[in-house]
C-alpha positions in Angstrom: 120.1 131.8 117.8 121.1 131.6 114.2 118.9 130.3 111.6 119.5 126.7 110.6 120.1 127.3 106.5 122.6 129.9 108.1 124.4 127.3 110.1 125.0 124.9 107.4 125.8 127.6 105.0 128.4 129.2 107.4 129.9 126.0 108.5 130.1 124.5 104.9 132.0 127.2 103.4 134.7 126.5 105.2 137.6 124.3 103.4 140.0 121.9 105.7 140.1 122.6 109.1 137.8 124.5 110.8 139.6 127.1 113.0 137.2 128.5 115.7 137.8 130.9 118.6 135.2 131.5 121.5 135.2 135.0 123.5 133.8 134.1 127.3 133.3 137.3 127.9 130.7 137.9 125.2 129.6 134.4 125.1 130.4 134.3 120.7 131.4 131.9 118.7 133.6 132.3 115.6 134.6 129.8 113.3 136.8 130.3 110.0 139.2 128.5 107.9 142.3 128.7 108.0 142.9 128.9 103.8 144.1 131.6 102.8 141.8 132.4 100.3 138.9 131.8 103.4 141.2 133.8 106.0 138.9 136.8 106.1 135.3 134.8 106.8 133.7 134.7 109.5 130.2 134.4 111.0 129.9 135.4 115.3 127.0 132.7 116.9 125.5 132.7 120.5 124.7 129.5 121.7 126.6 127.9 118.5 126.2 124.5 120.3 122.7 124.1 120.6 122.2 125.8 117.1 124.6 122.9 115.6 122.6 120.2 117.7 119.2 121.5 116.5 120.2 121.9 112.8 120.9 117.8 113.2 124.6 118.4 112.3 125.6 116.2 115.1 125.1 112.6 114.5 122.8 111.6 117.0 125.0 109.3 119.1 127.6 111.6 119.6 124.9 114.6 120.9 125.9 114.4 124.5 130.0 113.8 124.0 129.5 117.0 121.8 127.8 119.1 124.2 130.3 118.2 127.2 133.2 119.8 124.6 130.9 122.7 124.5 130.7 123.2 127.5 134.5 122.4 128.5 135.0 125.3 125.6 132.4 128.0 127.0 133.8 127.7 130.8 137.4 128.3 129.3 138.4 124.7 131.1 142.1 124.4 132.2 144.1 122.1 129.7 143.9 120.6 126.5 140.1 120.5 125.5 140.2 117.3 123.1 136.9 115.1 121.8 135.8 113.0 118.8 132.3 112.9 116.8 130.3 112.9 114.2 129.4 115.7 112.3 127.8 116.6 108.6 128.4 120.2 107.4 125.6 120.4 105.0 121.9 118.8 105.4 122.3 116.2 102.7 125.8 115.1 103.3 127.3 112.3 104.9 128.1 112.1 109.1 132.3 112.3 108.8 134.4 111.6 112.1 136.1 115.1 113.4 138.5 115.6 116.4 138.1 119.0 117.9 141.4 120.5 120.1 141.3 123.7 121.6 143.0 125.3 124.7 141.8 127.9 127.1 143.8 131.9 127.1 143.6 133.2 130.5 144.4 137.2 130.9 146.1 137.7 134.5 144.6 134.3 135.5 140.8 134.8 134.3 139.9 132.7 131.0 139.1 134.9 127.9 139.2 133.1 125.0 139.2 129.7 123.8 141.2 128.9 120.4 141.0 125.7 118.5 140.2 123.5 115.5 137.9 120.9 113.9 139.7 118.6 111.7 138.6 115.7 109.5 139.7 112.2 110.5 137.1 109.7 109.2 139.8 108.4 107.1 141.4 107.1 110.5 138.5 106.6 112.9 136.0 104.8 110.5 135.6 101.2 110.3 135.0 99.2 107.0 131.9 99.1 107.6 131.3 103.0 108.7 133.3 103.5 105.1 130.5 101.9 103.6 127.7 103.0 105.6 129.3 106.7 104.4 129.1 105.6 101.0 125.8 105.1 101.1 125.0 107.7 103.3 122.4 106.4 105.9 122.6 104.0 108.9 122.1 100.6 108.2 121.7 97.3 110.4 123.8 94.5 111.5 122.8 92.4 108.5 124.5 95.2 106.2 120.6 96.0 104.8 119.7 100.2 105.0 117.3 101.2 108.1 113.9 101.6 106.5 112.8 104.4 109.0 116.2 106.1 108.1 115.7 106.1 104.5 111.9 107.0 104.8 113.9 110.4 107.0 116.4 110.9 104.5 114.4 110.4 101.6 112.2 113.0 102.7 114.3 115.1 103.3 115.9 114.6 100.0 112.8 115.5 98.2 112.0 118.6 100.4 115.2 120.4 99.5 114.7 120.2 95.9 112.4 122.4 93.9 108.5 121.3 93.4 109.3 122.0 89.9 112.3 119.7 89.6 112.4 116.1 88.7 113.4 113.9 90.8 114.1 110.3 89.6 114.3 106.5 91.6 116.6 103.9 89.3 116.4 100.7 91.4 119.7 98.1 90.6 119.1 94.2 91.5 121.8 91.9 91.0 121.4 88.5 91.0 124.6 87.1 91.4 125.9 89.1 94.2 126.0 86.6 96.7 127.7 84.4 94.5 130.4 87.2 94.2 130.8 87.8 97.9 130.5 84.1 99.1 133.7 82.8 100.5 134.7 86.2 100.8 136.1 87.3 104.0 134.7 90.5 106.1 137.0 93.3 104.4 136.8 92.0 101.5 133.1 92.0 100.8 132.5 95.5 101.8 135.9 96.7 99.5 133.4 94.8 96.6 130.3 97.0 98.3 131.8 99.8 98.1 133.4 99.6 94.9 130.0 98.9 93.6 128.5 101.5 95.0 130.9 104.3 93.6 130.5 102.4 90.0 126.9 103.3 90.4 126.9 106.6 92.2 129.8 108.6 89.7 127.0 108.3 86.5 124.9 110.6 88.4 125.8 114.4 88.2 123.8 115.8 90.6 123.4 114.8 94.3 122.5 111.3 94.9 121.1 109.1 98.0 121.9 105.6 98.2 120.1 102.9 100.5 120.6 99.1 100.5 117.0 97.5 100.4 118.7 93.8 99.8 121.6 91.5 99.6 121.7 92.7 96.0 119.2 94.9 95.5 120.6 99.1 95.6 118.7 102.4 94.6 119.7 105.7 93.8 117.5 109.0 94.4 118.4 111.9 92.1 117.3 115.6 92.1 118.0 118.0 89.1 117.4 116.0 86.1 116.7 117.9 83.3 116.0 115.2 80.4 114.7 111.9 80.1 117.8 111.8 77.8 120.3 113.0 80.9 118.8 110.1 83.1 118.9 107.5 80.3 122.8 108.3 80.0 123.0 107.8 83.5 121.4 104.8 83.9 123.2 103.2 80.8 126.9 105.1 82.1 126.1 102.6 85.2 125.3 99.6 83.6 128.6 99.7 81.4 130.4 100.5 84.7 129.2 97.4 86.2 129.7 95.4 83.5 133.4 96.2 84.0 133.1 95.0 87.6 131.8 91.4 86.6 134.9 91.4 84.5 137.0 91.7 87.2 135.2 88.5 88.9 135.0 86.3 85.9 136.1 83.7 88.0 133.2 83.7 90.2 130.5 84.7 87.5 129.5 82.6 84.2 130.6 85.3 81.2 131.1 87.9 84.1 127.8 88.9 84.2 126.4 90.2 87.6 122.7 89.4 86.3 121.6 93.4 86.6 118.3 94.2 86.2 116.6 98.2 86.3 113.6 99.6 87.3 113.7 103.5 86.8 110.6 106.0 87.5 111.2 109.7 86.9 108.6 112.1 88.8 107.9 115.8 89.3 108.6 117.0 92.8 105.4 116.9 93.9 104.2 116.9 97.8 104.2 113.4 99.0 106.6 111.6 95.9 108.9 110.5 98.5 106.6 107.6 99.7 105.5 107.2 95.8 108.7 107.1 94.1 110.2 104.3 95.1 107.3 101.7 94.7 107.0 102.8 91.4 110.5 101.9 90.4 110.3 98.7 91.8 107.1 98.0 90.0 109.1 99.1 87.2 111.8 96.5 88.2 109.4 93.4 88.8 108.6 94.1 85.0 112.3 94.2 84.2 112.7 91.0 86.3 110.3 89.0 84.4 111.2 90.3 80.6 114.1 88.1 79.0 115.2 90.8 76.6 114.4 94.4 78.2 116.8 94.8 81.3 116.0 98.7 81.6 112.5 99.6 82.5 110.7 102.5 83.4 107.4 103.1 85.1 104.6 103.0 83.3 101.3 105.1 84.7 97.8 103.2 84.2 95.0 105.2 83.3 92.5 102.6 84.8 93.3 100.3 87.2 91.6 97.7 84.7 92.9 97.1 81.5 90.0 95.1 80.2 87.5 98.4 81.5 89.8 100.8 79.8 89.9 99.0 76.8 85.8 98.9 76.4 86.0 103.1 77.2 88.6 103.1 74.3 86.2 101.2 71.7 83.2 103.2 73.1 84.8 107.0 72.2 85.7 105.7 68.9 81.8 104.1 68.0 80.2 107.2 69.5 82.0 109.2 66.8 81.2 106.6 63.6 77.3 106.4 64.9 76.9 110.1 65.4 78.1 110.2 61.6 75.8 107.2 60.4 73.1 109.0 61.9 74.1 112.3 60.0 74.2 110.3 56.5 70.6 108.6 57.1 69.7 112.3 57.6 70.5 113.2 54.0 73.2 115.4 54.8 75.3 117.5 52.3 79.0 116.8 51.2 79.6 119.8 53.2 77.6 119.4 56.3 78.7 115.4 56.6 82.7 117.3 56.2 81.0 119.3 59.0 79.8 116.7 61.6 83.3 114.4 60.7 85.4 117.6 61.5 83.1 118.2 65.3 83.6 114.1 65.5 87.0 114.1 65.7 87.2 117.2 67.6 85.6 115.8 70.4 87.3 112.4 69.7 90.7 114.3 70.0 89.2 116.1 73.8 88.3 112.7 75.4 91.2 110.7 74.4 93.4 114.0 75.3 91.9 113.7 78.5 91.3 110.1 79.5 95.6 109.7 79.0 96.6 112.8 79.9 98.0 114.8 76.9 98.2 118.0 76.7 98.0 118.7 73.0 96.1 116.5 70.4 96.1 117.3 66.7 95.4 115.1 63.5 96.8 116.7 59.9 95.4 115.3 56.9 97.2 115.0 53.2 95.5 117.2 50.6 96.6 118.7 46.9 98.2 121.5 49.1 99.9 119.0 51.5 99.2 118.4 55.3 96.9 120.7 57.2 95.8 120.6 60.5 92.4 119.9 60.5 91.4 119.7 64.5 93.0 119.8 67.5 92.2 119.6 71.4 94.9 121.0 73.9 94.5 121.4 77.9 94.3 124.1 79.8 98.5 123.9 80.4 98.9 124.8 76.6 96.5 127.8 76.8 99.7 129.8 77.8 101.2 128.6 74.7 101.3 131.1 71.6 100.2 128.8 68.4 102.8 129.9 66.8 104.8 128.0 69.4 102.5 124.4 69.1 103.9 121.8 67.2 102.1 121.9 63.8 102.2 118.9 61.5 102.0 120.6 57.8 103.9 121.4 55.2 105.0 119.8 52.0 104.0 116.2 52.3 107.8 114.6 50.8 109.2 116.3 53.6 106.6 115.7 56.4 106.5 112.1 55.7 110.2 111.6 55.8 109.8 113.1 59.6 106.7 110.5 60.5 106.9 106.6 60.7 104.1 105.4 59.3 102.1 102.6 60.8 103.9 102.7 64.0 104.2 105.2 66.5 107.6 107.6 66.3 108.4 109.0 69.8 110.6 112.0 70.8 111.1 112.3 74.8 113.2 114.7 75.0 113.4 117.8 71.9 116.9 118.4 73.1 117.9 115.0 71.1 115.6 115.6 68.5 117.5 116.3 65.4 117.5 118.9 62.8 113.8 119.3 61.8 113.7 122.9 60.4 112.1 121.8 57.0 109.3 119.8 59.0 106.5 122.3 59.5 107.1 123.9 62.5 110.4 123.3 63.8 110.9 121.6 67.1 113.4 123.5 68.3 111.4 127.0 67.7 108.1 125.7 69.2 108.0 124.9 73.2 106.5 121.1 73.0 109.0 119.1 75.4 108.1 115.6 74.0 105.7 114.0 71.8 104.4 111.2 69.6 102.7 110.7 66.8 102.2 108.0 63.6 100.7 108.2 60.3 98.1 106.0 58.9 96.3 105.5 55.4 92.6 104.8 55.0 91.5 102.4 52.4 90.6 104.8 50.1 94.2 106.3 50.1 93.7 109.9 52.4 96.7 109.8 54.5 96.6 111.4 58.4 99.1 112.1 61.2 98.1 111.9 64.5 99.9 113.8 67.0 100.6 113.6 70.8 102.2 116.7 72.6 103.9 117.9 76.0 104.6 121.3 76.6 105.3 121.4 80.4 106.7 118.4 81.9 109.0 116.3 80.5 107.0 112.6 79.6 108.5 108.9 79.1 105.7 107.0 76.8 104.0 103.8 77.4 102.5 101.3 75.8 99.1 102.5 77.3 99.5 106.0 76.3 100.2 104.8 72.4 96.7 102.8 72.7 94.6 105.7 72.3 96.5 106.0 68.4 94.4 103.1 67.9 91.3 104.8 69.1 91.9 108.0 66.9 92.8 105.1 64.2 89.0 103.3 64.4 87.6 106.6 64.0 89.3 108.2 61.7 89.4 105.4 59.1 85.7 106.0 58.8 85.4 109.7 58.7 88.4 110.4 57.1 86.3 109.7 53.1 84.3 112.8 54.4 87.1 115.0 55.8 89.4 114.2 53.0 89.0 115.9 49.7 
């Protein structure tokens, strides 16, 4: 028996009809297209029924009328051999209605071959609400919503075909008037609005996408391939504009022709298990977008502690271990040189716990001298100890043209280096060094020594929260204080 990936990737291949012929004296199966640019393909199968049936491209209901055809076929039955079902040609496609019709060539009476064709007619056989079930792409229940144990199936299944390296992304839609759009709507009508909605969604995502229905209102979209934050922020904003145009179209039934949509997104690397993960983060995501009058996109944001008052002590604690350890020094009697000394190891180990406590990869903090910025400490992870330095994202350089690339006071963010723009006369230039995203801010002390703090990615793409940006502050407490003995 073939293999399954051989199934779908001989069946798939073929373009229109599906011509097939069966030889009942060798017990093989052939199946071609009839394109002319197809005519010479061909793959022989034994036992191409059960092979089809195990690789699930049979819709489930329609196993048994589709094994009766099979077995009409491999007899060579007298007559017409005609049936209807449900098949999917590739693993993540939709179940499409086909009507097979084959008859049987008999050789001095004896059956030898059977000849015949698959050909698409969902078009004809579907119903409305089959249409929009297809759209979708997963069975849903008499109240319109999407199975849950489907979706759990398909969403697996989704995630396992994709690359562990690959992003895969969640973008949850709710719209709050929907039900005043469909209501008073009759049957067809609603699901021509459903559908149309759908497609307005669906056509802003370039690569595959699954669709489920988890409320009157409420639609998400799973996406493999993303290769920026940037890609999936188009996306997300290609949609919105998209159904902005559809409340247009119902002004009469909406107040300004707004459909009241709200997003939550979360964007994940294709880990083992991020199927059951993936989703409840996007609609934690969406709760948030929900409840915020002004911010109608949201992404997930990861806590590093699941208390926020407990994280916030651990911050203040890394950055008073630092000052007293420097306190102590200077009671000591310490040298210029040896407090410089004790401020620089400080900060170092300021730099590894706060690296480490949010998850960076790189951490680095330039100071302004009579040279301009240098990089006076930095902490990186064991993912950036591939990294060449000459490839890390070095803050130094002239300060004029450093400080024209950093906001100072607040924190200036680059998710994606793809967007970032032209940077060549900033230190090292983004586009030459292999940092995927980053953040950093500049701050002066009282006594006029100016510092960058930087933030770095190198190998996975990052969206930044507001819990990430705390630990600037930490570095910020610390640094204000050891900076008189760093500086020159």
């Amino acid at each position: 028996m073939r293999e399954v990936g051989d199934i779908f990737r001989e069946v798939s291949q073929a373009a229109g009809d599906i011509v097939f012929r069966y030889d009942i004296v060798t017990e093989k199966f052939m199946q071609y297209s009839d394109r002319s640019e197809l005519a010479k393909y061909g793959a022989w199968l034994s036992d191409f029924d059960s092979s089809m049936i195990n690789a699930k491209m049979i819709y489930p209901d329609d196993v048994e009328a589709f094994q009766k055809l099979a077995d009409r076929i491999k007899s060579g039955d007298v007559g017409t051999i005609e049936g209807f079902f449900r098949m999917r040609l590739h693993i993540s496609a939709d179940y499409r209605w086909y009507r097979l019709l084959a008859r049987t060539k008999f050789e001095q009476g004896v059956p030898v071959e059977v000849l015949g064709r698959v050909t698409d007619v969902h078009d004809y056989m579907a119903s409305p609400k089959e249409k929009a079930v297809g759209t979708i792409g997963h069975i849903m229940d008499m109240m319109g919503l999407s199975d849950e144990k489907e979706v759990i199936e398909t969403l697996e299944r989704y995630a396992s075909k994709h690359k562990s390296d690959v992003m895969l992304a969640c973008v949850i839609y709710d719209i709050s008037e929907y039900n005043n759009v469909v209501c008073g709507m009759s049957r067809n009508k609603e699901e021509e609005f459903l559908i149309n909605l759908i497609r307005r969604i669906r056509r802003n995502y370039p690569h595959g996408t699954l669709v489920c229905r988890a409320a009157l209102g409420r639609f998400a979209i799973f996406t493999g391939g993303i290769e920026s934050i940037t890609e999936l922020g188009d996306a997300v904003a290609g949609s919105m504009h998209e159904l902005q145009e559809l409340g247009i179209q119902y002004m009469d039934r909406l107040k300004d022709g707004d459909l009241g949509v709200c997003v939550g997104v979360n964007y994940e690397k294709n880990v083992c298990g991020i199927g059951h993960d993936i989703y409840d983060r996007a609609e934690q995501a969406l709760e948030q977008a929900l409840r915020n009058d002004t911010e109608k996109i949201v992404f997930y944001k990861k806590h590093t502690e699941p208390s926020e008052e407990a994280c916030s002590r651990q911050d203040d604690s890394i950055a008073e271990n630092a000052i007293r350890t420097i306190e102590k020094a200077e009671k000591k009697g310490y040298t210029r040189g040896k407090l410089r000394k004790c401020a620089l190891k400080c900060m170092s180990d300021l730099l590894e716990k706060v690296g480490k406590l949010y998850g960076f990869e790189r951490v680095a903090l330039s100071v302004r001298g009579s040279e301009g910025y240098t990089e006076v400490s930095e902490w990186h992870g064991k993912a950036v100890d591939n990294i060449p330095d000459g490839c890390r994202l070095h803050v130094s350089g002239e300060p004029d043209i450093v400080e024209e690339k950093v906001t100072f006071w607040e924190p200036y963010i680059v998710n994606d280096v793809n967007s970032y723009p032209d940077s060549s006369a900033y230190g090292r230039m983004v586009g030459l060094s292999a940092v995927t995203s980053f953040a950093q801010a500049g701050f002066e002390c009282n006594d006029g020594i100016r510092y960058i703090v930087s933030f770095e990615y190198y190998t996975q793409s990052h969206v930044w929260s507001e819990e990430k940006l705390n630990a600037l502050n930490i570095i910020k407490y610390a640094a204000d204080f050891c900076m008189k003995y760093i500086g020159e």
